[in-house]
Every structure is written in structure tokens, then in C-alpha cells.
VEXGUVO-574569 format. One record per residue (C-alpha): x, y, z. Coordinates in steps of 0.001 Angstrom, whole numbers, plus 500000, padded with zeros to 6 digits. Layout:
XYZ/...
This chain:
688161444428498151/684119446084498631/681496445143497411/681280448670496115/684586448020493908/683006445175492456/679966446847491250/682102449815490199/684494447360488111/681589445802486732/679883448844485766/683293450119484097/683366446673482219/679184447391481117/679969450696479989/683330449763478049/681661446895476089/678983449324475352/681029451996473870/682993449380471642/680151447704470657/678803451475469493/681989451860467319/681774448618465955/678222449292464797/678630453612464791/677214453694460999/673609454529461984/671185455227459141/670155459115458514/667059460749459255/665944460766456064/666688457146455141/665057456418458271/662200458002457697/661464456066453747/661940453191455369/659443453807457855/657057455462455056/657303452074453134/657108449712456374/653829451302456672/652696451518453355/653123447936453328/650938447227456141/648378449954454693/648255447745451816/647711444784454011/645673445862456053/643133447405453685/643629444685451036/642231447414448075/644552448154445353/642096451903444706/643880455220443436/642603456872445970/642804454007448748/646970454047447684/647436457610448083/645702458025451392/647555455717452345/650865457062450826/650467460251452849/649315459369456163/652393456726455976/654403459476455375/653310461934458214/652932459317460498/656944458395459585/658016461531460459/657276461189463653/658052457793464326/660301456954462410/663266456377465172/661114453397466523/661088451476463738/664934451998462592/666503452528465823/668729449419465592/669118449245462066/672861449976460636/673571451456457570/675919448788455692/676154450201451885/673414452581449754/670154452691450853/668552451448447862/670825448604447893/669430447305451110/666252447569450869/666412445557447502/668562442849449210/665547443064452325/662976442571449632/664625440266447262/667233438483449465/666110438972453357/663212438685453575/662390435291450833/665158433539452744/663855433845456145/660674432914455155/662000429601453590/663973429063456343/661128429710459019/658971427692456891/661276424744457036/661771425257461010/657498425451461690/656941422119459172/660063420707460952/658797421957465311/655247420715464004/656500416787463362/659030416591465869/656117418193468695/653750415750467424/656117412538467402/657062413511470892/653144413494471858/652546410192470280/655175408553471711/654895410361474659/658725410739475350/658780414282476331/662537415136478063/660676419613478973/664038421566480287/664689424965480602/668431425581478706/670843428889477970/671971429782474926/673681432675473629/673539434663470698/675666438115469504/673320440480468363/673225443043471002/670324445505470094/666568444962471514/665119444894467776/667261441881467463/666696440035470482/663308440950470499/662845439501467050/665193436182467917/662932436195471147/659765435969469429/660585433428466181/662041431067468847/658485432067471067/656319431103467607/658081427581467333/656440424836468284/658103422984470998/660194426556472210/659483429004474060/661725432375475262/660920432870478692/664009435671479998/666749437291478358/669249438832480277/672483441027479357/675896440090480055/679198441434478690/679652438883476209/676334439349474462/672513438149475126/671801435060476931/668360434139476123/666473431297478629/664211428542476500/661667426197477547/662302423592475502/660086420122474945/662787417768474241/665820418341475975/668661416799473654/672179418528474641/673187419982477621/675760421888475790/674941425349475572/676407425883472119/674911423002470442/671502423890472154/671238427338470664/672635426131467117/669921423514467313/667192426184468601/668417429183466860/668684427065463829/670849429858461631/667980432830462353/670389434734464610/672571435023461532/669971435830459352/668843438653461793/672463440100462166/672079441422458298/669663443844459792/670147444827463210/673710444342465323/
């Protein structure tokens, strides 16, 4: 066989996986759910960001959330699915999500921060580079995998790269201890994949 029906074959393969990884995941949300997510996204970070709690600081800030949501509001929600009533998930994001990553990132930083400086002390650094694998298949998800692996001490992402199976991400890590894949990324990962595939797919 070519070379050419290789790539063909493999491009029938990409495109198949896509498609059934599309109907797995088809419930996307609606425009307008979309769009108050966005709005309160933003007027979150308004909030933040301005740190005053004035009438008419909030509803500036109320409306130019909202026109700036209109118009960007696919950036933000793009890889979000719509699992149940939209009410319903965002109190589970603010009441369930987003308390139990933080306690679980928490855990992982005080956790990175000891081991990192143990291995400095004892100076018994094993630095490898090692694969691991992960099934959430948007870029909001990887991205956001990407980067909480990237803000742990003692990790840090350096490629991703598609394959049919899923995303294979490629970490630097400090202290080598498996060269098992699978136990790698459970170590790494640490449960956050799982915690991200509530959101995005």
C-alpha cells in the first residue's frame, strides 16, 4: 500500500472519532444560556477586579458584562455541554465545582511544595520527561488540565498532542517515580482530569 492510503486511512479514522465524539457530547448549551453564563463569568471578575461593592460600581458593571457577553460569549462556553437545567449547573459550579477543586488543588500545591523541597534538601532529584493520557477531548479542557499541572510545583506541561484515543499530554517532571504511563498520569493528574470532565468533554 501508499503512503497516500495511509494518510487517507488515518484521516478517515481522525474524522470518524471526531464525529462520534460530537454525538457523544452533541448537547451543546443555547445561545442564551451561553450568553448568562458569560454575563456572570464577567461580572465576577468585574467584582474582582474593582473590589467596590457601589450601586453604581455593580450596575456598570452589570451592563457592560452583559454587552460585552453578547459578543463573546462563544469563547467562553464553547466546550461546555449542557448536562441538566441551567440553573442546576451553575449552582452545582458554585456550590459543588468549584469548592472541591479548590480543596483538592489546595491539597496538591501544600503536597508539590514539600515533596519539591525534600527533593532539594536531599538533593535526590530523578527530572524525566513522561506521557500520560487523559479523555477529555476539547481545548478548554486540556488547556485547563495543561495549565493546573503547569502551576504545580515539581510539573510542568511542555506538548500536547492529539491522537485517536484522546490527548496525550508530555510532563517535565522532578522526580521520576513510574515509568508506567497510567500510574504516572494518576499520580500527576491526581483526580483533576475527572473533576474537569463535569464541565467540559
Amino acid at each position: 500500500m501508499s503512503k497516500m492510503h495511509f494518510y487517507l486511512r488515518e484521516r478517515i479514522d481522525r474524522i470518524k472519532t471526531k464525529i462520534e465524539t460530537e454525538l457523544k457530547y452533541k448537547k451543546v448549551l443555547t445561545r442564551t444560556q451561553k450568553i448568562i453564563i458569560t454575563w456572570l463569568v464577567l461580572f465576577l471578575y468585574w467584582i474582582i477586579l474593582s473590589a467596590k461593592f457601589e450601586i453604581f460600581s455593580m450596575v456598570i458593571g452589570l451592563g457592560l458584562s452583559f454587552i460585552v457577553s453578547i459578543f463573546t460569549y462563544d469563547l467562553i462556553t464553547k466546550d461546555i455541554r449542557s448536562r441538566g437545567h441551567i440553573i442546576e449547573r451553575i449552582l452545582n459550579f458554585v456550590l459543588l465545582y468549584v469548592p472541591e477543586l479548590i480543596f483538592i488543588y489546595l491539597f496538591r500545591l501544600i503536597e508539590a511544595n514539600v515533596n519539591v523541597a525534600k527533593h532539594v534538601i536531599f538533593m535526590d532529584i530523578k527530572p524525566g520527561i513522561v506521557k500520560i493520557k487523559t479523555d477529555l477531548r476539547s481545548d478548554t479542557g486540556v488547556t485547563a488540565l495543561a495549565n493546573l499541572i503547569t502551576l504545580t510545583p515539581g510539573t510542568l506541561t511542555i506538548d500536547v498532542k492529539r491522537t485517536l484515543e484522546g490527548n496525550t499530554l508530555y510532563v517535565h517532571w522532578i522526580d521520576v517515580k513510574t515509568f508506567s504511563s497510567e500510574r504516572a498520569g494518576d499520580m500527576i493528574k491526581g483526580g483533576l482530569d475527572k473533576w474537569l470532565e463535569r464541565i467540559f468533554w
